[in-house]
NUSE-170376 format. One record per atom (N, C-alpha, C, O, CB): residue in one letter; x, z, y; residue number from 1. Coordinates in steps of 0.001 Angstrom, whole numbers. Glycine has a CB too. Layout:
BEGIN
<drenfi type="A" px="X" pz="Z" py="Y" seq="NUM"/>
...
***
This chain:
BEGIN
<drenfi type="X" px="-18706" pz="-193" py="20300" seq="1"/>
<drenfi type="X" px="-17669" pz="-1159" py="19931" seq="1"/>
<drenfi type="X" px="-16494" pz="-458" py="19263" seq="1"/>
<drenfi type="X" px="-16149" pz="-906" py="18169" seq="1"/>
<drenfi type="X" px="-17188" pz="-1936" py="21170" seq="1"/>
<drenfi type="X" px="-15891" pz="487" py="19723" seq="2"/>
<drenfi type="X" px="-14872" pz="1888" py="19357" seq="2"/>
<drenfi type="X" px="-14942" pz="2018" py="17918" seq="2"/>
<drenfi type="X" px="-14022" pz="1971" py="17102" seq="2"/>
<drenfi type="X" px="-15402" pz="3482" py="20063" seq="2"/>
<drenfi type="X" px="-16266" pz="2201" py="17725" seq="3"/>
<drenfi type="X" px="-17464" pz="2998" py="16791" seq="3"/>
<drenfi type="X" px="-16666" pz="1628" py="15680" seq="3"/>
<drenfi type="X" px="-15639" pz="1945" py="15080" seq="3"/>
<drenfi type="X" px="-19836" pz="2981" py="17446" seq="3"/>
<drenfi type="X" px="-17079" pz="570" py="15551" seq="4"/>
<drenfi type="X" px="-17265" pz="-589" py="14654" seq="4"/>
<drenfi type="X" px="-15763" pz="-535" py="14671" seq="4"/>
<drenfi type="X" px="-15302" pz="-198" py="13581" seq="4"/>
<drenfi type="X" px="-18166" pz="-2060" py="15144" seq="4"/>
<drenfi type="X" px="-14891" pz="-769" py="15588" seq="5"/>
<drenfi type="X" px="-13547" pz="-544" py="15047" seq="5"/>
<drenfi type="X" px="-13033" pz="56" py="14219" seq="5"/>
<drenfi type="X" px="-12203" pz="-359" py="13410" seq="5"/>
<drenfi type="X" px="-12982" pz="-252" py="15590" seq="5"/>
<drenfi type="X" px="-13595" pz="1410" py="14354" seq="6"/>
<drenfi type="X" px="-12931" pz="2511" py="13468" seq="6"/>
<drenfi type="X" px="-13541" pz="2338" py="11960" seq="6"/>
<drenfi type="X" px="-12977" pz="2846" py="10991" seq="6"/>
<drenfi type="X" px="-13280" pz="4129" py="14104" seq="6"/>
<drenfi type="X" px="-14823" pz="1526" py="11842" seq="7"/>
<drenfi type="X" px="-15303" pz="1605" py="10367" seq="7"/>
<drenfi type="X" px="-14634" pz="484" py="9803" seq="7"/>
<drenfi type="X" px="-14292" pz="661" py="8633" seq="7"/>
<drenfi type="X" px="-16926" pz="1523" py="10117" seq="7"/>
<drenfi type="X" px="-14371" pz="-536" py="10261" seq="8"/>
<drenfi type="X" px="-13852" pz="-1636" py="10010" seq="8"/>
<drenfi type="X" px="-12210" pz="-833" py="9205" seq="8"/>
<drenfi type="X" px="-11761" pz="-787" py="8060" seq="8"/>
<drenfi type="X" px="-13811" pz="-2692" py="11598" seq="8"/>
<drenfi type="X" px="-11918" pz="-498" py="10084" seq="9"/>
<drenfi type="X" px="-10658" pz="-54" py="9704" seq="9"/>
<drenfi type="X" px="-10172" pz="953" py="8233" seq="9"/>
<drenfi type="X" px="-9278" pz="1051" py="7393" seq="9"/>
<drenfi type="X" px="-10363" pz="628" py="10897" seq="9"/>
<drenfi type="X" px="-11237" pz="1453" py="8575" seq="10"/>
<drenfi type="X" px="-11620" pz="2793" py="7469" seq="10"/>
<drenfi type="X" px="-12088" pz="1910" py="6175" seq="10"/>
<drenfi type="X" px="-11555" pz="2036" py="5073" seq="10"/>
<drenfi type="X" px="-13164" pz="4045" py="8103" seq="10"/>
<drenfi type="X" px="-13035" pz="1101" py="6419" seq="11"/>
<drenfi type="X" px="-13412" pz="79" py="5226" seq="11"/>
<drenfi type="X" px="-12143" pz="-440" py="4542" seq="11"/>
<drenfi type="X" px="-11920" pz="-427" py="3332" seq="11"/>
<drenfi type="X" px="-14265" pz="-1253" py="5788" seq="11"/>
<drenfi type="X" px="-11466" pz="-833" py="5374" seq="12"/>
<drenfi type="X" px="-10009" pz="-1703" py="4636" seq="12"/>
<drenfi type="X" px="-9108" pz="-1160" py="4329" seq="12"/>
<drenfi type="X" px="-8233" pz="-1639" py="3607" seq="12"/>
<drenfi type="X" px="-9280" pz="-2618" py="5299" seq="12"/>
<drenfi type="X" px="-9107" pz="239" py="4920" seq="13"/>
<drenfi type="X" px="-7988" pz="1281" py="3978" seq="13"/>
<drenfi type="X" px="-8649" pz="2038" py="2709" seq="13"/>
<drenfi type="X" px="-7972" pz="2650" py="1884" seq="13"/>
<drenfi type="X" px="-7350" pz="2654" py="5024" seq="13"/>
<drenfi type="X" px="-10018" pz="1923" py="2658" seq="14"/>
<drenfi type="X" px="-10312" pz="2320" py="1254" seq="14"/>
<drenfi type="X" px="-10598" pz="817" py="147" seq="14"/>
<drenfi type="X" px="-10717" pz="738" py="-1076" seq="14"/>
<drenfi type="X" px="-11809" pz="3402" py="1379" seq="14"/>
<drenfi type="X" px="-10628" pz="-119" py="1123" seq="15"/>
<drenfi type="X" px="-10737" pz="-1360" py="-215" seq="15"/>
<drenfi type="X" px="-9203" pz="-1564" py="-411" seq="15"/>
<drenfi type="X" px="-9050" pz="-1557" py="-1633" seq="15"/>
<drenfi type="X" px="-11645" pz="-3163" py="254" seq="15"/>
<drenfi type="X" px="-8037" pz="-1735" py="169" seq="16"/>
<drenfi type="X" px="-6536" pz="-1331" py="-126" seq="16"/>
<drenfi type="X" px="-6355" pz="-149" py="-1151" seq="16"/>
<drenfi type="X" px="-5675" pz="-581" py="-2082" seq="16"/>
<drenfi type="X" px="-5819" pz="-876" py="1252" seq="16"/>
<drenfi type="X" px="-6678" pz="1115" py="-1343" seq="17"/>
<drenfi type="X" px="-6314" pz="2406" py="-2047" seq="17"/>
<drenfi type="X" px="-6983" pz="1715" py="-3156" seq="17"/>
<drenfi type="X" px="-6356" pz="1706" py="-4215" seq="17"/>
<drenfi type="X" px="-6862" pz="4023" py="-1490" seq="17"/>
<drenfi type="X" px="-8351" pz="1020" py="-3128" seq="18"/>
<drenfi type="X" px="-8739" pz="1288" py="-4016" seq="18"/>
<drenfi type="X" px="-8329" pz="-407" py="-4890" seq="18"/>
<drenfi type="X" px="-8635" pz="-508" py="-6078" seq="18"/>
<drenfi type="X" px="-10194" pz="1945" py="-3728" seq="18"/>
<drenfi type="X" px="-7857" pz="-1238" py="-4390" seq="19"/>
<drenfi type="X" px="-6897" pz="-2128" py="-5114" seq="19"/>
<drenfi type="X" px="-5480" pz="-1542" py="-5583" seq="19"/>
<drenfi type="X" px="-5030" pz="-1619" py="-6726" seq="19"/>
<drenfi type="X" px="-6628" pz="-3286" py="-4210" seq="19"/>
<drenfi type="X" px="-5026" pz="-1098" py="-4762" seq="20"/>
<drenfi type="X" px="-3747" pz="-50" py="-5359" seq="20"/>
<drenfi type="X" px="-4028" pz="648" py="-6802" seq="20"/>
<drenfi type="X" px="-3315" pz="570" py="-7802" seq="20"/>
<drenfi type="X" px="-3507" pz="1342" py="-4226" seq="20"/>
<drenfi type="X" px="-4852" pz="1121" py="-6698" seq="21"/>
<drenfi type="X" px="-4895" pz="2396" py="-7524" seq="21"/>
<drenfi type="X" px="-5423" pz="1734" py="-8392" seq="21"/>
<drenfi type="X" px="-4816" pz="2048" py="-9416" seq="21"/>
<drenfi type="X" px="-5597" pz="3710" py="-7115" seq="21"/>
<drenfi type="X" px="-6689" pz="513" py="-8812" seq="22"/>
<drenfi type="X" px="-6801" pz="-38" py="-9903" seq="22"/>
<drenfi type="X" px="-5286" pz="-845" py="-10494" seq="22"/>
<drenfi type="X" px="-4720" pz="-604" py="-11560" seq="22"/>
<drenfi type="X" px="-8006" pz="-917" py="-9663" seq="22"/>
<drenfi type="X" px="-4938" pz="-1684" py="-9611" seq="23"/>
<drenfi type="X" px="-2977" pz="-2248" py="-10164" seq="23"/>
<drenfi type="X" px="-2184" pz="-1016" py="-10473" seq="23"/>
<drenfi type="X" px="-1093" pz="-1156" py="-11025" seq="23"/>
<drenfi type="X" px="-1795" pz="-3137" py="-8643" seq="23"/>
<drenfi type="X" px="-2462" pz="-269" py="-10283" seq="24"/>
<drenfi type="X" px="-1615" pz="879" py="-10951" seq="24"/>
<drenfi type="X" px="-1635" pz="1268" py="-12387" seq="24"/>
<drenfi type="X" px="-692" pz="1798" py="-12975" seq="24"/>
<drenfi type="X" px="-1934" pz="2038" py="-10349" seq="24"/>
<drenfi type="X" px="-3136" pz="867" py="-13058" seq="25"/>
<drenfi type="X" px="-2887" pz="1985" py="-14126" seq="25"/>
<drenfi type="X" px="-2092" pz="1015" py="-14849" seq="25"/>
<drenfi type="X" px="-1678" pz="2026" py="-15418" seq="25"/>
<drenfi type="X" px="-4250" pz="2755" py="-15001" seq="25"/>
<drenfi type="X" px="-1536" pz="161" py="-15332" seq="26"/>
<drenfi type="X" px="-991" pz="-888" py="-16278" seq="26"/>
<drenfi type="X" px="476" pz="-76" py="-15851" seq="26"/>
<drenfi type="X" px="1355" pz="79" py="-16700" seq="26"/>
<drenfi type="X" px="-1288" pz="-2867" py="-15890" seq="26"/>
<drenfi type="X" px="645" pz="456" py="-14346" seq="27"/>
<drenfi type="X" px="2046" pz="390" py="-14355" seq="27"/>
<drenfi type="X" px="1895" pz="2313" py="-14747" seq="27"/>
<drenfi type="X" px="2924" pz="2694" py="-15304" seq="27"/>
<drenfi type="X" px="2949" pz="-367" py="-12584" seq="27"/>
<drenfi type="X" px="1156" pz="3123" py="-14605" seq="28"/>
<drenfi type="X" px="975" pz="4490" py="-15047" seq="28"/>
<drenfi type="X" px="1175" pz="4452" py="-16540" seq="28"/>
<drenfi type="X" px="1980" pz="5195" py="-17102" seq="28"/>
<drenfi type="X" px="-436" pz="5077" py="-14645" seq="28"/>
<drenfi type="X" px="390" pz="3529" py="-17202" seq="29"/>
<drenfi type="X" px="454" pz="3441" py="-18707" seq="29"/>
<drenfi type="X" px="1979" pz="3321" py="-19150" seq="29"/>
<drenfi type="X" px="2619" pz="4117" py="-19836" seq="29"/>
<drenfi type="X" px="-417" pz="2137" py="-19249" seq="29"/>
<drenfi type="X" px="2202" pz="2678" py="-18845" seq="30"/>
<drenfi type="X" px="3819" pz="1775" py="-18626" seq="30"/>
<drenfi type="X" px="4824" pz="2788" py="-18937" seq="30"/>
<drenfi type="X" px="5439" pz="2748" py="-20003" seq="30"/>
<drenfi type="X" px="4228" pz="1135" py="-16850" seq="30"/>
<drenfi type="X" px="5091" pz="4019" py="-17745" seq="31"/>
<drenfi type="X" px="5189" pz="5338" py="-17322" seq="31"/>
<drenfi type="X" px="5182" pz="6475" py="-18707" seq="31"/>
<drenfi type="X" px="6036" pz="7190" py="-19232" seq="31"/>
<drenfi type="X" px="3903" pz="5550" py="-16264" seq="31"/>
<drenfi type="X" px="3965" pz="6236" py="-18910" seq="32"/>
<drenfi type="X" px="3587" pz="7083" py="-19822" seq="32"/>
<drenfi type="X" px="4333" pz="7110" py="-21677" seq="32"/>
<drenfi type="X" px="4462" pz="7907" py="-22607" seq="32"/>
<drenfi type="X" px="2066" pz="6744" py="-19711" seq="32"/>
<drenfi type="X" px="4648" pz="5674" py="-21344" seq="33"/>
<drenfi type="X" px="5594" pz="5225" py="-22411" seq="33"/>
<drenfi type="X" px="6585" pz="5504" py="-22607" seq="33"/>
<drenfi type="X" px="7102" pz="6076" py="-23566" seq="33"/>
<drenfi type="X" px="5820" pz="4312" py="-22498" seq="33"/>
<drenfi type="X" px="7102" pz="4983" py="-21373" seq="34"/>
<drenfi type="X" px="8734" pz="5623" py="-20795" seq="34"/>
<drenfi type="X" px="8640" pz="7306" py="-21305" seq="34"/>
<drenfi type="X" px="9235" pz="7783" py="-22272" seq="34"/>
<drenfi type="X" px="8954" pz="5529" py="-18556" seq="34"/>
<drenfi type="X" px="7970" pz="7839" py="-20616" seq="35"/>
<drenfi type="X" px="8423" pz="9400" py="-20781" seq="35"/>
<drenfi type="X" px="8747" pz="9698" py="-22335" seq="35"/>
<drenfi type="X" px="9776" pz="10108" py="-22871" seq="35"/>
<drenfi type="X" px="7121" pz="10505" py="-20250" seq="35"/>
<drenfi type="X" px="6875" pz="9165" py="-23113" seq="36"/>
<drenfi type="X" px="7480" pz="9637" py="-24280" seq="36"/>
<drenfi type="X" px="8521" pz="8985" py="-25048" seq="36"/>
<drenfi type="X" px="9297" pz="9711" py="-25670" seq="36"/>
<drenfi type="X" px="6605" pz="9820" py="-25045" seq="36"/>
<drenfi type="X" px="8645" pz="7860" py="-25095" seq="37"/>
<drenfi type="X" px="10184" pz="7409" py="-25818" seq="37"/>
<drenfi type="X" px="11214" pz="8858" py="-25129" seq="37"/>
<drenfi type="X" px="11816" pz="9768" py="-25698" seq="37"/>
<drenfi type="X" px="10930" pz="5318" py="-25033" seq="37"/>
<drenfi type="X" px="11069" pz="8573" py="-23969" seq="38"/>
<drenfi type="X" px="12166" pz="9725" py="-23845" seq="38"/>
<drenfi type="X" px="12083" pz="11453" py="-24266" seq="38"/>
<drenfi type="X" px="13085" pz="12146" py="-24446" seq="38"/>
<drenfi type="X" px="12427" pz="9708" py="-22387" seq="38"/>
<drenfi type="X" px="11263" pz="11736" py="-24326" seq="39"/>
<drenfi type="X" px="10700" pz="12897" py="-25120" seq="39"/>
<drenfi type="X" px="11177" pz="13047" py="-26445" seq="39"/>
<drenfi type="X" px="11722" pz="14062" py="-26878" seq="39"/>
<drenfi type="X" px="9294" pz="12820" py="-25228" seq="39"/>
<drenfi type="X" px="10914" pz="11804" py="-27196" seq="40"/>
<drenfi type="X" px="11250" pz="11702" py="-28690" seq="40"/>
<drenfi type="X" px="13070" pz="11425" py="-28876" seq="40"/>
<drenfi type="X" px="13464" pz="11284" py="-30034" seq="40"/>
<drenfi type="X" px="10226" pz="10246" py="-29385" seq="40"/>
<drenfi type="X" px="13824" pz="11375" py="-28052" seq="41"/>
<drenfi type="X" px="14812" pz="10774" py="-27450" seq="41"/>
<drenfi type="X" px="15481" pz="12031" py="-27519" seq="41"/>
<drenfi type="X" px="16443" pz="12216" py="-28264" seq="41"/>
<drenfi type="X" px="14595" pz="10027" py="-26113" seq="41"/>
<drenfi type="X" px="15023" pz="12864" py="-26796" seq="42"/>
<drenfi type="X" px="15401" pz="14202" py="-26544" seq="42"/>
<drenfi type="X" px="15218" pz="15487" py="-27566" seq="42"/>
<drenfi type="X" px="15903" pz="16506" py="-27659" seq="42"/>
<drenfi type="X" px="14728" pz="14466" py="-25423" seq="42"/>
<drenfi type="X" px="13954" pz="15037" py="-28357" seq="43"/>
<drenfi type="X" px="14165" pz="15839" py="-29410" seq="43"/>
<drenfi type="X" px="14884" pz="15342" py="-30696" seq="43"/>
<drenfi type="X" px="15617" pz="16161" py="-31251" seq="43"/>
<drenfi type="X" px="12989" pz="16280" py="-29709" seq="43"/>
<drenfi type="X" px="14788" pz="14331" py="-31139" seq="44"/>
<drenfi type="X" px="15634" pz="13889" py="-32110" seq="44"/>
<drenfi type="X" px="17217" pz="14363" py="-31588" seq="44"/>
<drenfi type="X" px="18043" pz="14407" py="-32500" seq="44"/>
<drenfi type="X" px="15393" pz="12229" py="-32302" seq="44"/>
<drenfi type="X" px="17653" pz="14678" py="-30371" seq="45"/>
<drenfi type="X" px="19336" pz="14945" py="-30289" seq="45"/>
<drenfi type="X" px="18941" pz="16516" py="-30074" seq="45"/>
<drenfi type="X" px="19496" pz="16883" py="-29038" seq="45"/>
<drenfi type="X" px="20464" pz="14016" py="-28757" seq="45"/>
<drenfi type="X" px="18470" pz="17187" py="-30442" seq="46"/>
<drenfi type="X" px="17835" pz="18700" py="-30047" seq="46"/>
<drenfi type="X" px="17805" pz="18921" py="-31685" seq="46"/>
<drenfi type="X" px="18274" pz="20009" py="-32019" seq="46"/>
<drenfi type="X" px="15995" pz="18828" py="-28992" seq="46"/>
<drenfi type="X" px="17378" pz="18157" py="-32675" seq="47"/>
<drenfi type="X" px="17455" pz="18425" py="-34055" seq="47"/>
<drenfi type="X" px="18852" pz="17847" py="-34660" seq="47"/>
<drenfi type="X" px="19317" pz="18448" py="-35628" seq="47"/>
<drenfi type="X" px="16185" pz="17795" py="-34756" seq="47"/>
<drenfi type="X" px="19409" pz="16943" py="-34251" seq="48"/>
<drenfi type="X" px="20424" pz="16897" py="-34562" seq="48"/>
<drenfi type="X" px="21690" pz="17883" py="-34467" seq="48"/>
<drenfi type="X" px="22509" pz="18218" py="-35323" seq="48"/>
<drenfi type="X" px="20492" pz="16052" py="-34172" seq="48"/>
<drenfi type="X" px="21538" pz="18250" py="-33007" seq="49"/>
<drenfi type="X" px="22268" pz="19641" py="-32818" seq="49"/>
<drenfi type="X" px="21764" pz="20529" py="-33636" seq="49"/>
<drenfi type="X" px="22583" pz="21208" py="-34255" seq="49"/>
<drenfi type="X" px="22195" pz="20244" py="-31481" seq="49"/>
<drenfi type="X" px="20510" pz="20742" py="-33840" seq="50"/>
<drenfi type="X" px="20923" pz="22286" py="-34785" seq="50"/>
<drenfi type="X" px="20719" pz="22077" py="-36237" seq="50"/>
<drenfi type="X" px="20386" pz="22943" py="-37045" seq="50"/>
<drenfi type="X" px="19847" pz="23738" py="-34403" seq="50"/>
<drenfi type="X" px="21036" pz="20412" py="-36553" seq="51"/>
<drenfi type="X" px="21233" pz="20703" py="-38317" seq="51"/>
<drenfi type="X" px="19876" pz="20347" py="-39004" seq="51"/>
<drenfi type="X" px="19784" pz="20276" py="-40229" seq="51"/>
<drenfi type="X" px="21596" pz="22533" py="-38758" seq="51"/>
<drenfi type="X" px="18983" pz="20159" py="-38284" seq="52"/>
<drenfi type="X" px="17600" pz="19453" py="-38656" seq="52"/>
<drenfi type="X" px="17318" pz="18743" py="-39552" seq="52"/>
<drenfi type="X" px="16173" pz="18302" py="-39653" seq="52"/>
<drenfi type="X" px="17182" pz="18775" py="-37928" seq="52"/>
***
C-alpha cells in the first residue's frame, strides 16, 4: 500500500515538471529575446562611445 503511495506520488511530480517545462519554452523563447535586444542595446552604446 506504502509501495502505491509513493508511485502515485512520483507519477504526479513528473507529469507536473513535465507540464512546467513544456509551458515554459514560449516563456524561455520570450527570454531569449529580451537578452538579445539587450545585447544589441549594449553594443550599439559601446560603438557609440568609441566613435563607431
Amino acid at each position: 500500500m506504502r509501495r502505491m503511495k509513493l508511485f502515485v506520488v512520483l507519477v504526479l511530480a513528473l507529469l507536473a515538471l513535465a507540464i512546467t517545462g513544456l509551458s515554459g519554452c514560449g516563456t524561455i523563447e520570450g527570454f531569449g529575446r529580451d537578452v538579445q535586444t539587450g545585447g544589441e542595446a549594449i553594443e550599439e552604446a559601446a560603438e557609440r562611445d568609441n566613435g563607431y
